[in-house]
C-alpha positions as MATLAB code, in Angstrom:
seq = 'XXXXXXXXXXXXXXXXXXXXXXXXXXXXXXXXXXXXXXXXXXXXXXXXXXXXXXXXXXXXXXXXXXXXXXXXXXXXXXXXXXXXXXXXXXXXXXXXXXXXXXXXXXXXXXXXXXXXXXXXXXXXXX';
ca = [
      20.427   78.930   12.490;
      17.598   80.794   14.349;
      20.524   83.098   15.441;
      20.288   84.556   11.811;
      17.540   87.217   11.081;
      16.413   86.001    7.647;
      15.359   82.693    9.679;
      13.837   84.365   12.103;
      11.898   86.203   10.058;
      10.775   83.377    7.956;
      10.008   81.205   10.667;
       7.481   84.031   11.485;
       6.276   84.426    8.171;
       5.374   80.964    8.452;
       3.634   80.521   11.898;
       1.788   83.421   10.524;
       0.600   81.604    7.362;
      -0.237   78.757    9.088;
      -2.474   80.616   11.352;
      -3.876   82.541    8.201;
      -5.077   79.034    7.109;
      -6.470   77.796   10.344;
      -8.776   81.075   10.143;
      -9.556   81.100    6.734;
     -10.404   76.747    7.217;
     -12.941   77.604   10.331;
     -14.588   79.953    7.321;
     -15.001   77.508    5.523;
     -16.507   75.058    8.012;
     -18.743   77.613    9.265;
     -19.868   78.595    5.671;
     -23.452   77.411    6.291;
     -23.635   78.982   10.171;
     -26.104   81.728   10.276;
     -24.191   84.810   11.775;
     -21.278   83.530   11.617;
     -18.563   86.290   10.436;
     -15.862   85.964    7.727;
     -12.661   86.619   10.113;
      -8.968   87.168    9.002;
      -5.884   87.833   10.604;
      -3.791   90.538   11.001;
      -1.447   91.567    7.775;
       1.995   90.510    8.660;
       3.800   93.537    8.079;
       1.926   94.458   11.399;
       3.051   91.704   13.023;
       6.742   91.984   11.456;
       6.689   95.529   12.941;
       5.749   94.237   16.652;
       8.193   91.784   16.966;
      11.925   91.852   17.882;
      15.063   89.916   17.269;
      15.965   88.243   20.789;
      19.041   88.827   21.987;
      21.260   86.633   24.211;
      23.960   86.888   26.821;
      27.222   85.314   26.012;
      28.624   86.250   29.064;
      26.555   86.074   32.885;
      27.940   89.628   33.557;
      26.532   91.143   30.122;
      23.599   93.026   30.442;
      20.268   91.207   29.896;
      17.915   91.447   26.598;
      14.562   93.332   27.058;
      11.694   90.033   27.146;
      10.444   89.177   23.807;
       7.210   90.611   23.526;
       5.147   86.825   21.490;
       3.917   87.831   17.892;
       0.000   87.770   18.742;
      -2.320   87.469   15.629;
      -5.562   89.536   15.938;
      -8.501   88.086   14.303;
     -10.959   90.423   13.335;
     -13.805   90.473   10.781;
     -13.033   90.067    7.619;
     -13.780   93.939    6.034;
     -16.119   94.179    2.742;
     -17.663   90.851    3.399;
     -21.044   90.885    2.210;
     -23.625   89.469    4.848;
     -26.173   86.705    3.179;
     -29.932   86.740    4.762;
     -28.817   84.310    7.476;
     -26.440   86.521    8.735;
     -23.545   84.904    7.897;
     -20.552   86.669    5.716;
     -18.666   83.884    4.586;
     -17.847   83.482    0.786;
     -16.471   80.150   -0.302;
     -14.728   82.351   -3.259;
     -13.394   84.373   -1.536;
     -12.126   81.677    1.179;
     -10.830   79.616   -1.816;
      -8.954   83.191   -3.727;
      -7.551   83.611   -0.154;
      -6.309   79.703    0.508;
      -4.875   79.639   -2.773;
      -2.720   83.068   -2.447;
      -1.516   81.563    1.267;
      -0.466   78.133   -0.485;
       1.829   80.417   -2.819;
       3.434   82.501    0.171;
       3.908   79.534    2.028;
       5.670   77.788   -0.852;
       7.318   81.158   -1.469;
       9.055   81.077    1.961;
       9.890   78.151    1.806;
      12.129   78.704   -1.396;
      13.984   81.635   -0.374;
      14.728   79.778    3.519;
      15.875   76.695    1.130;
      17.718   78.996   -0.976;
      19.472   81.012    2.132;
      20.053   77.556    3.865;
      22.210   76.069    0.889;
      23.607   79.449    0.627;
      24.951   79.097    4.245;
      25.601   75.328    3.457;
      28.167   76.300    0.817;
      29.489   79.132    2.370;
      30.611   76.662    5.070;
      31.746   73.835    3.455;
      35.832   73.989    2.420;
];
C-alpha cells in the first residue's frame, strides 16, 4: 500500500506528529529549566513540500529514480514565547493547547488512512 500517495503522505503526516509530540513532551519536562527555550517543529506543509514520492524500477534497464531526499524536521524556537525571569520560555498552556490540537490530527489521520484503506478493501473484494 505504500505504493499509493495518500499513504505515503499520511504515513508522513504521522512521523511528523509524532515528532511534534516528542518536542512539545521535552517542553514540558524542561518546564522548570532556567533558559531552557520553548522549541517546535517545522509546519508540515514545509515538510510536505520537501519531500518526494519514490519511484521504482520495474525493469533493470529502466532508468533509475533521483535518491529520496529524508523528510528532516527543523526544531527551532518556539516564536512569541514569552521568557519568565529564569530564562526559560516554556508555557505549560501553551504545551497542553498544542498536545491537545496534535492528539486531534493524529486521530484525524488516522480516520481518513482507515477510511481510504476500507475504501481499497472493498474496491478489491468481488
Amino acid at each position: 500500500m505504500n505504493d499509493l500517495a495518500v499513504f505515503r503522505i499520511g504515513y508522513d503526516r504521522a512521523k511528523w506528529l509524532a515528532a511534534r509530540v516528542a518536542v512539545v513532551s521535552a517542553n514540558v519536562a524542561n518546564a522548570d529549566t532556567p533558559g531552557y527555550r520553548a522549541k517546535d517543529i517545522s509546519p508540515f506543509g514545509s515538510v510536505l513540500n520537501d519531500a518526494r514520492i519514490q519511484m521504482t524500477r520495474s525493469q533493470a534497464s529502466h532508468l533509475a529514480p533521483d535518491q529520496t531526499i529524508e523528510a528532516r524536521y527543523g526544531v527551532s524556537p518556539r516564536a512569541g514565547a514569552i521568557e519568565k525571569h529564569s530564562g526559560n520560555s516554556v508555557s505549560l498552556e501553551t504545551e497542553m493547547a498544542v498536545l491537545g490540537e496534535t492528539k486531534s490530527q493524529q486521530s484525524s489521520v488516522t480516520a481518513i488512512l482507515g477510511a481510504f484503506h476500507r475504501m481499497l478493501l472493498s474496491s478489491t473484494r468481488g
